[in-house]
C-alpha positions in Angstrom: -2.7 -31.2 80.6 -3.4 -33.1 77.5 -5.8 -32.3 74.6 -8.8 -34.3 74.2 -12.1 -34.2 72.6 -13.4 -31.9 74.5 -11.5 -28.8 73.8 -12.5 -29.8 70.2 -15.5 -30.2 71.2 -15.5 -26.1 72.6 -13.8 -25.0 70.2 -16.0 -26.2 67.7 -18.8 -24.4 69.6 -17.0 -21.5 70.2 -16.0 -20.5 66.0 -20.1 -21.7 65.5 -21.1 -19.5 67.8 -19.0 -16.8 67.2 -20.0 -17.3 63.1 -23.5 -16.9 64.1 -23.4 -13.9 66.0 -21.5 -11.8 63.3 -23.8 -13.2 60.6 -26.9 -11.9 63.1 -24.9 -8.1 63.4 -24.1 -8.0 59.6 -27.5 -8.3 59.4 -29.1 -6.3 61.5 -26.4 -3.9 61.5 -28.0 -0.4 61.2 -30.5 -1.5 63.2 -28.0 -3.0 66.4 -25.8 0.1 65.8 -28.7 2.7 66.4 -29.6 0.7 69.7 -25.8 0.9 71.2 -26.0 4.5 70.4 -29.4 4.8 71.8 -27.6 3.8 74.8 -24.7 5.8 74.8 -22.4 3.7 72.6 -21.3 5.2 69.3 -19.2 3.0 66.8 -17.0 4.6 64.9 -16.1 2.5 61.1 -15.9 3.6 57.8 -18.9 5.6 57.1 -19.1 8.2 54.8 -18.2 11.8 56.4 -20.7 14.5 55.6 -18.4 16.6 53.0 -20.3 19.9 54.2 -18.9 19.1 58.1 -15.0 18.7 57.2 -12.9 21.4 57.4 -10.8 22.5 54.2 -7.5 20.5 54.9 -9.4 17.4 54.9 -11.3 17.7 52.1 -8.1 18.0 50.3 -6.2 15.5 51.7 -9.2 13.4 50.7 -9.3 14.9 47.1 -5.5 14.0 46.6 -6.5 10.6 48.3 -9.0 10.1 45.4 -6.8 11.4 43.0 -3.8 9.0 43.7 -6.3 6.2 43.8 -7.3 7.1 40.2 -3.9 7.9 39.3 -3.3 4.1 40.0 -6.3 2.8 38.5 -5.2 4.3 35.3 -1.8 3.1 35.5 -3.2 -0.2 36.6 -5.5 -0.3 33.1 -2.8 0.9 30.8 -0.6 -1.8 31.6 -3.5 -4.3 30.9 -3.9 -2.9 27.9 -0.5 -3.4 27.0 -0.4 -7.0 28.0 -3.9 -7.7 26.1 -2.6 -6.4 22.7 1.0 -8.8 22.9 
């Protein structure tokens, strides 16, 4: 089977389409997530977690998480420092 215009054609259609329907969910997000969850389908992604409902192991894994994150932020800043005064 050969390639001809017409699978262009689709798949031209098919990335436009596609484009337009996550630009209409990024949009309406909050508002298309409470409706699948209205009907029984819950999304998880990476929303914030209550602090209050986590249990004590993973509020400090998450404080060593932030703390290594900041740990490389520093380091990250230092050496651009370094490299600004040369």
């Amino acid at each position: 089977m050969k390639i001809n215009s017409n699978h262009f054609i689709g798949f031209a259609a098919g990335i436009t389409a596609s484009a337009a329907c996550i630009y209409l969910y990024k949009r309406n997000q909050s508002r298309f997530d409470a409706w699948l969850g209205e009907h029984g389908i819950h999304l998880s992604g990476p929303s914030v977690r209550n602090p209050e409902s986590m249990t004590l192991e993973e509020l400090v894994a998450e404080k060593e998480r932030f703390e290594d994150i900041i740990a490389e932020r520093e380091i990250a800043g230092s050496e651009d420092e370094t490299y600004d005064s040369n």
